[in-house]
C-alpha positions as CSV (number, residue, x, y, z in Angstrom):
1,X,18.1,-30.6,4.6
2,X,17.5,-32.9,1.8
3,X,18.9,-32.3,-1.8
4,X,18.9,-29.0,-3.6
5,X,16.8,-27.6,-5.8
6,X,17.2,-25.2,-8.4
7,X,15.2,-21.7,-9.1
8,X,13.0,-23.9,-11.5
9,X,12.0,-26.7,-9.4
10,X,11.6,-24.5,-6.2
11,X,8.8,-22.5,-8.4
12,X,7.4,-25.2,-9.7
13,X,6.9,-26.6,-6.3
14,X,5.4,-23.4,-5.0
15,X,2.5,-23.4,-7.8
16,X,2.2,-26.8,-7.2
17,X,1.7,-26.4,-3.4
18,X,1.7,-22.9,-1.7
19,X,-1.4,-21.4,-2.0
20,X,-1.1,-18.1,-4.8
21,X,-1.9,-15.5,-2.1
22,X,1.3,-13.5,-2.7
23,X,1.3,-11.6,-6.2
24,X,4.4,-9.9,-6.3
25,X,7.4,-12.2,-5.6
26,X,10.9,-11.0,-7.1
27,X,12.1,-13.8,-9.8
28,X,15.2,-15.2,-6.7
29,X,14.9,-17.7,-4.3
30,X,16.9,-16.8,-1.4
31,X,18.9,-19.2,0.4
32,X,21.0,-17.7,3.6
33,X,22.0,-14.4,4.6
34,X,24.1,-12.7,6.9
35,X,24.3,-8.8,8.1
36,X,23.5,-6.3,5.2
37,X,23.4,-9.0,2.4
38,X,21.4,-12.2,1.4
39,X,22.6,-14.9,-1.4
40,X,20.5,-16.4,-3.4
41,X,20.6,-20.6,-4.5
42,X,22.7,-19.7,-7.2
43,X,25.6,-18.1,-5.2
44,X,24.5,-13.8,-6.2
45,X,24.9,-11.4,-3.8
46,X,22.4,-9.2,-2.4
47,X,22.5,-5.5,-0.2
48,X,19.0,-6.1,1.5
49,X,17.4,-2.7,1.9
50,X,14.2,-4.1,2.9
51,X,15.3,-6.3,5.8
52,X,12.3,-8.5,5.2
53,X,9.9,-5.6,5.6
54,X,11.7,-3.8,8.6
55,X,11.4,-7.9,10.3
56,X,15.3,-8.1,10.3
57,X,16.2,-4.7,11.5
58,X,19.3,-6.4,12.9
59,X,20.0,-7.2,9.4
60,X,20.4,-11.3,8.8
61,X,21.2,-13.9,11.5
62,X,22.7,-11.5,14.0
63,X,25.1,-13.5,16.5
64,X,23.5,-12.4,19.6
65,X,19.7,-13.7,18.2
66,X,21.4,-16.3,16.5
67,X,23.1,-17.6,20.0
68,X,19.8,-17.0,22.0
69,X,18.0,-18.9,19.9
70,X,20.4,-22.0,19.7
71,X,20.7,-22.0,23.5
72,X,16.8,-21.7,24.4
73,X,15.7,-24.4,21.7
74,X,18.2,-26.6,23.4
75,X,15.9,-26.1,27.1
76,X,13.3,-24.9,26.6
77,X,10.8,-23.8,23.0
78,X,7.5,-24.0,24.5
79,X,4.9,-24.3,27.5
80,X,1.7,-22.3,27.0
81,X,0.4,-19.4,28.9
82,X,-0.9,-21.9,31.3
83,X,2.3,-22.0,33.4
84,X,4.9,-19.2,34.0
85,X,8.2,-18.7,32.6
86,X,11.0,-16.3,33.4
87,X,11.6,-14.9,29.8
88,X,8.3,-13.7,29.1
89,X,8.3,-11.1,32.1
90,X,12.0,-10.0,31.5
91,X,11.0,-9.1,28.0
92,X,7.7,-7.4,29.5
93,X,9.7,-5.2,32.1
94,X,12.7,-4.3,29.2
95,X,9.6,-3.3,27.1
96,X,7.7,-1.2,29.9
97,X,11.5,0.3,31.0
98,X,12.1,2.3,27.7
99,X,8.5,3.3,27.2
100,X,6.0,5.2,28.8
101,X,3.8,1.9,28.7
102,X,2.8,-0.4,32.3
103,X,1.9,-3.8,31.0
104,X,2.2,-5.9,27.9
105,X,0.5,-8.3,26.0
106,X,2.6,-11.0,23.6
107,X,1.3,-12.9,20.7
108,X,3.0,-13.7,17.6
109,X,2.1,-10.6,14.9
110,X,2.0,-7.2,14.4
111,X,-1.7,-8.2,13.3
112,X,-2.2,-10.0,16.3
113,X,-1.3,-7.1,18.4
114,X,-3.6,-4.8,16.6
115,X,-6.4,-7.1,16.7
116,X,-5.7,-7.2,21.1
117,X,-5.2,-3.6,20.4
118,X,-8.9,-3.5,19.1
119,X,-10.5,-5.5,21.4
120,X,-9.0,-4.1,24.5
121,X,-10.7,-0.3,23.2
122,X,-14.1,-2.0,22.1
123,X,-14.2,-3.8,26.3
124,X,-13.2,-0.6,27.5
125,X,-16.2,1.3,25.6
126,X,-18.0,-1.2,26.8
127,X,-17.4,-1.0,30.4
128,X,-18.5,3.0,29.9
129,X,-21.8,2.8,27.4
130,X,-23.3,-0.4,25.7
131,X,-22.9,2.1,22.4
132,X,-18.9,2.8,22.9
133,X,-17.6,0.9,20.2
134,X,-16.2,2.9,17.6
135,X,-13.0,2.7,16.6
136,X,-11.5,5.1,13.6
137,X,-8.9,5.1,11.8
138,X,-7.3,7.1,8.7
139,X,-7.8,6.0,4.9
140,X,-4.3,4.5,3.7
141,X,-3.4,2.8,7.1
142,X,-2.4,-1.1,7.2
143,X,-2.9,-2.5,10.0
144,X,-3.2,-6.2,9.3
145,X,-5.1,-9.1,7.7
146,X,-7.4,-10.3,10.6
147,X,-10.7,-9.9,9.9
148,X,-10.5,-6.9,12.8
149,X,-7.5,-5.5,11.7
150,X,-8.5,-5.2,7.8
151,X,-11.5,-4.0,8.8
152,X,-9.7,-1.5,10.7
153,X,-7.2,-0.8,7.5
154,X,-7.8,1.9,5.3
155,X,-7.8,0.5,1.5
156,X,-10.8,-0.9,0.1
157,X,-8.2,-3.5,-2.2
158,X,-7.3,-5.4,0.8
159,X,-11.5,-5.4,2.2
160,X,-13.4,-6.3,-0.6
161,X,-13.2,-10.3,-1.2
162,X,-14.2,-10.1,2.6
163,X,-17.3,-8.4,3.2
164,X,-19.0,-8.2,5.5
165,X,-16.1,-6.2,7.1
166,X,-16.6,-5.9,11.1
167,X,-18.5,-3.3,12.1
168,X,-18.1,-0.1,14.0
169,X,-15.1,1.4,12.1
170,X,-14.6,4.9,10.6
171,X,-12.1,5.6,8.2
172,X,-11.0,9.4,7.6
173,X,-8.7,10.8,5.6
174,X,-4.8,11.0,6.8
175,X,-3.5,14.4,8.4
176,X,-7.1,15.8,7.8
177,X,-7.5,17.4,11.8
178,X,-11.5,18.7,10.5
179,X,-12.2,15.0,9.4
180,X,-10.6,13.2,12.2
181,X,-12.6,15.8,14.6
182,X,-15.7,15.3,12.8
183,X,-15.9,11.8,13.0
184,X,-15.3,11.5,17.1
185,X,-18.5,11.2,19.2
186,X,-19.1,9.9,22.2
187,X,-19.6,5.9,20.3
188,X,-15.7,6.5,19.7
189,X,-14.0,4.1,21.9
190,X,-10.8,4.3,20.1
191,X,-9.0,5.9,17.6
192,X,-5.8,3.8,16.0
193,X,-3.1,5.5,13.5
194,X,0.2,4.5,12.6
195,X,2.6,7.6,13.3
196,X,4.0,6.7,9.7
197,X,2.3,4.8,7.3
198,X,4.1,2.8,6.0
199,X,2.4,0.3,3.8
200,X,1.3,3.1,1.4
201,X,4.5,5.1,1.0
202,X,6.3,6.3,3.9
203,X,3.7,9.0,5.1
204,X,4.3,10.7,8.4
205,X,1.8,12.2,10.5
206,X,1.8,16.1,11.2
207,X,2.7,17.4,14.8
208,X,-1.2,18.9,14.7
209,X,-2.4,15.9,13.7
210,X,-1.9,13.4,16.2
211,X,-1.8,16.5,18.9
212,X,-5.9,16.2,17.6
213,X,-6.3,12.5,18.1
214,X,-4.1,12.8,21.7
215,X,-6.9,16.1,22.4
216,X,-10.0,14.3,20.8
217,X,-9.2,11.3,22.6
218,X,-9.5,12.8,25.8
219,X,-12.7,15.1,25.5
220,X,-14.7,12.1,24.6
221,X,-12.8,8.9,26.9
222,X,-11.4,7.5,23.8
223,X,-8.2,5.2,23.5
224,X,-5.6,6.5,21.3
225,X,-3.9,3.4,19.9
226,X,-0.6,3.7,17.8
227,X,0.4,0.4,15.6
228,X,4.3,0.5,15.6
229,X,4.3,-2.3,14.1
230,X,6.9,-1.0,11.9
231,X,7.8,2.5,13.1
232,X,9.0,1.1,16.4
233,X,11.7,-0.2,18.4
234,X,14.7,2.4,16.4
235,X,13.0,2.4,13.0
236,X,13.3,5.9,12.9
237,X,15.6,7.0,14.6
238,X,14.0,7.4,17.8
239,X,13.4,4.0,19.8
240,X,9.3,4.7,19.1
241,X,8.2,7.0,16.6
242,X,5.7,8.4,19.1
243,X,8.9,10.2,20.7
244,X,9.2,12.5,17.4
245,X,5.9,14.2,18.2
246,X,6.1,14.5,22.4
247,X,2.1,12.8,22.0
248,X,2.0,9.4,24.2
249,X,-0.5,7.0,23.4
250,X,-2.4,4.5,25.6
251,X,-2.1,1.6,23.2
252,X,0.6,1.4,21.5
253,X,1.6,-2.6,19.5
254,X,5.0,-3.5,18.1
255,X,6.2,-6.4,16.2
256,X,8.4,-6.8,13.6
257,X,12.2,-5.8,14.8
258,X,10.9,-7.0,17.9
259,X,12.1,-10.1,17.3
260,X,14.8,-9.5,15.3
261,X,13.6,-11.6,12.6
262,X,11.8,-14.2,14.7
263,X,7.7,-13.5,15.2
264,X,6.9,-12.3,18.1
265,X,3.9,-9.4,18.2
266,X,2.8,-7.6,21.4
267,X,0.5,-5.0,22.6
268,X,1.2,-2.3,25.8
269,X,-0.8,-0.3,27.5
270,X,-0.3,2.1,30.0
271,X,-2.8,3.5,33.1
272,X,-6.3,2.2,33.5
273,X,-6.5,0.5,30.0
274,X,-3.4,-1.9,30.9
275,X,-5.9,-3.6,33.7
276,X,-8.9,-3.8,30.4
277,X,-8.2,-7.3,29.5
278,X,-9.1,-9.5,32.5
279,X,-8.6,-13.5,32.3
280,X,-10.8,-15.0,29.4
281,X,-10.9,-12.1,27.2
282,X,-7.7,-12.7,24.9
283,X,-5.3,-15.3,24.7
284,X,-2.8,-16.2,22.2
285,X,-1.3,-20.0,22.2
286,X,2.3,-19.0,21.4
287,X,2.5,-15.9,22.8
288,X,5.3,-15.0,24.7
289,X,6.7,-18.4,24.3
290,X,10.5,-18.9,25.9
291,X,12.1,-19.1,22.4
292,X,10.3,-16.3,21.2
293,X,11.2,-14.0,24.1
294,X,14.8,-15.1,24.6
295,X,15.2,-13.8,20.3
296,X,13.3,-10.8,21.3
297,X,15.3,-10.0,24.4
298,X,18.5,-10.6,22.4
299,X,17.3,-8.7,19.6
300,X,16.1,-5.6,22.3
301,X,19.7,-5.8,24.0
302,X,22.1,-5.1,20.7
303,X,19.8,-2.1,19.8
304,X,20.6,-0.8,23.1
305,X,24.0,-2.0,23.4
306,X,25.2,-1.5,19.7
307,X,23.7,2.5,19.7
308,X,21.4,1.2,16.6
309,X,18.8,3.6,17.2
310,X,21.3,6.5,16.9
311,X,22.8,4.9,14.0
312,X,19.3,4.8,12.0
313,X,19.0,8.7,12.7
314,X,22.4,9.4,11.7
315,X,22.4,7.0,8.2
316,X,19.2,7.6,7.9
317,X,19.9,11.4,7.3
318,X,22.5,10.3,5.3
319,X,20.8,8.3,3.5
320,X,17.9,10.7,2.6
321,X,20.5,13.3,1.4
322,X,21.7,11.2,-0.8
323,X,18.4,10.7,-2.3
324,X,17.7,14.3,-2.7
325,X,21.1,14.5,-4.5
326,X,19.8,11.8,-6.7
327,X,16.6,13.7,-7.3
328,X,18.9,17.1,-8.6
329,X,20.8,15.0,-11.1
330,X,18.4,12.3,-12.3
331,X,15.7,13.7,-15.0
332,X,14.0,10.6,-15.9
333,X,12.3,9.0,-13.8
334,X,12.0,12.0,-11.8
335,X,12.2,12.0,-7.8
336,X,9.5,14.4,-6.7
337,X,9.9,13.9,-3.3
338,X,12.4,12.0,-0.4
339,X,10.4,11.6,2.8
340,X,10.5,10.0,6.0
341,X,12.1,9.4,9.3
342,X,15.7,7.7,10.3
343,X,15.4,4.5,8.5
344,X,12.3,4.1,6.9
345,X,12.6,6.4,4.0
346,X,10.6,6.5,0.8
347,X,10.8,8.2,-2.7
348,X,8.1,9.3,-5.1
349,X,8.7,9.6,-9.0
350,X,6.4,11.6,-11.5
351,X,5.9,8.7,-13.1
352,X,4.9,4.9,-13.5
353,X,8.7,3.6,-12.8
354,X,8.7,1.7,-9.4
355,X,8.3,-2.0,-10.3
356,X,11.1,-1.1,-13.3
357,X,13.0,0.3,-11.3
358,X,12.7,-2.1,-8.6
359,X,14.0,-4.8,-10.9
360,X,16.9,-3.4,-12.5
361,X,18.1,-2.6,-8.8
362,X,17.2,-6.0,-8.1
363,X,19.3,-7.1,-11.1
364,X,22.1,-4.5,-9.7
365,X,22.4,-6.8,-6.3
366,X,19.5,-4.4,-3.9
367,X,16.5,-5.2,-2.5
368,X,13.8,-2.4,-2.4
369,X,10.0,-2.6,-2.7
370,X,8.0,-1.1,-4.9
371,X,4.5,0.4,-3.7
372,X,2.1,1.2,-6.6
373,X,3.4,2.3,-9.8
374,X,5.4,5.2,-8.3
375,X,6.6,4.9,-4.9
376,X,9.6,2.9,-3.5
377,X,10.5,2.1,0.2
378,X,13.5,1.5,1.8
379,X,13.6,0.0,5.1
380,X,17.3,-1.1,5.7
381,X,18.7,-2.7,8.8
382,X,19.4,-0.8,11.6
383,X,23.1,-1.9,11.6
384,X,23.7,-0.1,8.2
385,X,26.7,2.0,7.7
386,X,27.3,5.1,5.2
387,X,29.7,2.7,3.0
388,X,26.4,0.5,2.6
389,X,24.4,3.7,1.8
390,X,26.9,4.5,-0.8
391,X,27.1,1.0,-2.4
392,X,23.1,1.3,-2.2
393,X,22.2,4.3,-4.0
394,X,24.7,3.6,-6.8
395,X,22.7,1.1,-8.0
396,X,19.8,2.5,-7.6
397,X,20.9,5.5,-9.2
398,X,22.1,3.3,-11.8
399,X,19.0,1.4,-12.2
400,X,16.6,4.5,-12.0
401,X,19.5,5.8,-15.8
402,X,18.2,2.6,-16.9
403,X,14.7,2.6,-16.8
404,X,15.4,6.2,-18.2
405,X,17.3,5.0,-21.3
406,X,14.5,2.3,-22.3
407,X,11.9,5.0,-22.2
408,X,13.5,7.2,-24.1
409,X,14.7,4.2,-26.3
410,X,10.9,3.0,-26.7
């Protein structure tokens, strides 16, 4: 591997050579990890509960991926979609098996699969009216980076350097059923939400709301697309976060845990818009490559096997009760609201704390992530246990008495 640096050289090698695209990198460099935890160059410990942004929601170098992986690379890393290959279908069929879905799409991204996830709904407008090509979605989504897929996200900060955006996309406000119904006419070829967005604070839909988009969608012969990217595959405590509100989508893209923390993306549909995408309309080079799809099918296998989607509902309540418990003791910051589902869990202070406390849990050994200046997210591996929970919130806890002294002190 070459000799090793230390946390100063690695830096100065990144402003030296990696493009500054990433603005809010934690002062570690990370160098191996294994189940809950990571370890940084210098030996510290870690409790990861971000799970690389809900990527590792196997937690760190599981055996099973770990084993696929080694064996695969060993026959067989890649061929191209022009031949066939026996992993990407088995991964299809586990995919289309626990879902209500008929056919899948692989690429590498949970951007990638929203931007198929567009393009599908604009062809099938198409193939109704030349003027079908509407797609909306809800102010505060994320749904990736593409020029599609940021067109398609709702926050001006990530759209501005880029404009022109693509056209043909609405943006409404979140849980709003008169907006949402007000912007659908019959140019609405889509309409693409997260179930929870998560990008911008852990905000779940309302029953109503997506019972709207589901109702809106059919009046007008609309797709409804739902990007769980990172809601999905036993994020929150169901194995898709569609399953909390009974409303089935026909598009529906996954990526992230899919892989259990190796990239792999992919996009299912179900009745007449899994036949949309006929040969030459979308491709993706590495998509549904054998090494990809044997770390994905690994990956799909322990949450079945290992009851991980029960154990992020169970934790996860835990988890959030021990927030709100938090929130009765702690005056300052103050914890005005605990929220989301299973696993993917958010708190909200009254006030601009979240990087400060981000960093004296950091400095406490736990990874969390700020969003703005008052919101943190959790998002810890699936395979978490209450012990972990308790070892987490008492240094956040701890943390949050910190950043409460120093105010008080300043």
């Amino acid at each position: 591997m070459g000799e090793e640096l230390d946390y100063e050289e690695i830096t100065e090698l990144y402003r030296e050579y990696v493009m500054n695209n990433y603005a809010g990198r934690q002062p570690i460099a990370i160098a191996r990890g294994s189940g809950m935890y990571v370890w940084d160059i210098e030996g510290r410990e870690y409790l990861d509960f971000l799970a690389g942004i809900a990527v590792n929601g196997l937690g760190h170098c599981h055996p099973r991926v770990v084993s696929a992986i080694c064996e695969q690379a060993r026959i067989l890393m890649h061929i191209s979609n022009l031949y066939y290959n026996d992993l990407q279908p088995k991964l299809a069929k586990m995919l289309v098996d626990w879902s209500e879905f008929d056919k899948v799409f692989f690429c590498n991204s949970g951007t990638e699969a929203n931007e198929a996830a567009i393009k599908l709904a604009r062809k099938w407008g198409k193939c109704i009216s030349e003027d079908k090509y509407e797609v909306i979605t809800a102010l505060g989504s994320f749904h990736g980076r593409t020029m599609g897929s940021v067109s398609a996200t709702g926050q001006p900060k990530y759209q501005q350097a880029f404009a022109p955006l693509v056209p043909g996309f609405k943006h409404v406000p979140f849980n709003d059923v008169s907006a949402l119904s007000g912007a659908v006419t019959e140019k609405t070829c889509a309409i693409l939400l997260e179930p929870i967005q998560g990008e911008s604070g852990v905000k779940p839909a309302t029953q109503d709301y997506l019972k709207a988009a589901r109702d809106l969608c059919d009046s007008v012969g609309a797709l409804l697309i739902f990007d769980e990217v990172q809601t999905g595959l036993g994020r929150t405590g169901r194995l898709f976060a569609y399953e909390h509100y009974g409303v089935v989508p026909d598009v529906m893209t996954l990526a992230k845990t899919l892989g259990g923390g190796f990239p792999i993306g992919a996009c299912l549909a179900r009745g007449a818009a899994a036949d949309v995408l006929q040969p030459g309309d979308h491709a993706a080079t590495f998509g549904g490559n054998p090494l990809a799809c044997a770390a994905s099918i690994a990956a799909l296998s322990a949450i079945h096997e290992e009851g991980l989607v029960e154990n992020s509902r169970s934790v996860g309540e835990y988890f959030q009760g021990k927030l709100r418990k938090i929130r009765e003791e702690v005056e300052n910051p103050k914890i005005i609201d605990v929220r989301g589902k299973g696993l993917m869990v958010a708190v909200e202070f009254d006030s601009p704390s979240a990087k400060a406390v981000q960093m004296k849990s950091l400095e406490g050994g736990l990874l969390i992530n700020s969003i703005g200046d008052t919101i943190i997210r959790f998002l810890p591996p699936l395979i978490v246990t209450k012990e972990d929970v308790d070892r987490a919130v008492d240094i956040f806890s701890n943390a949050m008495l910190a950043v409460g002294r120093s105010v008080t002190e300043g």
